[in-house]
N, C-alpha and C positions, 0 to 999 in steps of 0.2 A: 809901686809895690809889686811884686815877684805873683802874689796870689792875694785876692782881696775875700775872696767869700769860696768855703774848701765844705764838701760834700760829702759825706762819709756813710756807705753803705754796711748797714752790717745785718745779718741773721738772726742775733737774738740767742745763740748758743755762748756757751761760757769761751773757746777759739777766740771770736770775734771781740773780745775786747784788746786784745791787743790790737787789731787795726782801728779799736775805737781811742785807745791810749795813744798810738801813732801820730793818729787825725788830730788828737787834741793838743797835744806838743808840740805840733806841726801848725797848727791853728796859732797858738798861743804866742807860737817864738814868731811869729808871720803878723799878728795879730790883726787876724784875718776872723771873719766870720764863719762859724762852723754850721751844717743843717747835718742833722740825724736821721738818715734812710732806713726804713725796712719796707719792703717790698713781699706784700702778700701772694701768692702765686696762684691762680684757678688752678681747684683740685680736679679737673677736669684736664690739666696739661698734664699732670702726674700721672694720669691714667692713660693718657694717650688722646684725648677727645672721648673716649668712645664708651660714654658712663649710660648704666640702663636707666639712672634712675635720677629723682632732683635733688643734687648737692647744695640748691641756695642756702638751707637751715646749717649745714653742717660749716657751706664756704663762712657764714654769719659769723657764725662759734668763733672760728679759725680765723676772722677778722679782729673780733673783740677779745680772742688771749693773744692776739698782736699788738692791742694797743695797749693793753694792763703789761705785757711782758715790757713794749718799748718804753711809757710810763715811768717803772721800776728800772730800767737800767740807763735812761736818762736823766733821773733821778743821782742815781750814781755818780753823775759826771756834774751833778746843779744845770744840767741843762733847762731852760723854760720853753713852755709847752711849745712856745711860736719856733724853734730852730728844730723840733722834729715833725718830721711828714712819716704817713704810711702810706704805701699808694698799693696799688689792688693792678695787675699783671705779668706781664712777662719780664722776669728783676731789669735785663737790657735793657729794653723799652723804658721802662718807670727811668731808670735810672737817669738814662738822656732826657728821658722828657723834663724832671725834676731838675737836673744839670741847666737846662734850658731857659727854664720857667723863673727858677730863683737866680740866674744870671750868676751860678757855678763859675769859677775857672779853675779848680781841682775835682778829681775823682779823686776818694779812695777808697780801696776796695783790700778785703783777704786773697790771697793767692795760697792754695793746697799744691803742696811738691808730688808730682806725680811722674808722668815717662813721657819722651818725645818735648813736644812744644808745651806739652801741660807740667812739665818739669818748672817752666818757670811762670804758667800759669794755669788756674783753674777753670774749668768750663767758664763758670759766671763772671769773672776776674777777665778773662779770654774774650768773651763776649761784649762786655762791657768796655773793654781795650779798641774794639775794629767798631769804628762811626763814634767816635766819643764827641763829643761838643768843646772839648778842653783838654786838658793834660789829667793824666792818671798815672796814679801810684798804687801799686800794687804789695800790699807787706804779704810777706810770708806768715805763714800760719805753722805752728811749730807742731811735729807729729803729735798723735796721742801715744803713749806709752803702750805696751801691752805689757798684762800681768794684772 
């Protein structure tokens, strides 16, 4: 088989289901196993490190409407609890380690069309690409409209 077990990172915004649509099509015609990623990030990297105060209660919060939100759009897909993870870092990081751990041999991830090399990928999409553990695929994420 071509790919036996495909990893699908997503954010949890309404964008990201098309690379969750992707993964599963892609899962399905491969009929290959699928794991559902979101990737919590310390609100402390948001900031730069350099917080005055303690974010454990708030990072809490923002861990537990990660798992109700991935929950309901796993739900979505009849996904069972056992093919999604949350994992709590830096999205790269999780991602590989995840990749690693569940013996991945796809990434897929969103890619935002932006300029230069981020034209055909996005920070995390880009990041996620250099030290991957396996092959990655990158979908595009289609703009938001304006108006």
């Amino acid at each position: 088989m071509l790919y036996s077990h495909v990893l699908v990172a997503v954010d949890l915004i309404d964008e990201c289901r098309a690379v969750a649509d992707h993964a599963m099509a892609l899962a399905k015609a491969l009929d290959a196993r699928l794991t559902l990623l979101h990737v919590v990030e310390p609100l402390a990297m948001a900031y730069g490190g350099d917080v005055p105060m303690d974010l454990s209660m708030l990072q809490q919060q923002q861990f537990e409407q990660a798992r109700e939100r991935m929950t309901l759009f796993a739900n979505d897909y009849s996904l069972p609890e056992e093919q999604m993870q949350i994992a709590f870092g830096h999205p790269r990081q999780e991602i590989h380690r995840v990749a690693t751990d569940q013996q991945c041999d796809l990434i897929v991830v969103g890619s935002h069309g932006r300029h230069g090399l981020a034209l055909l990928l996005g920070s995390t999409a880009n990041d996620v690409l250099h030290g991957a553990p396996c092959d990655v695929i990158a979908v595009r994420l289609a703009k938001k409209k304006k108006g």
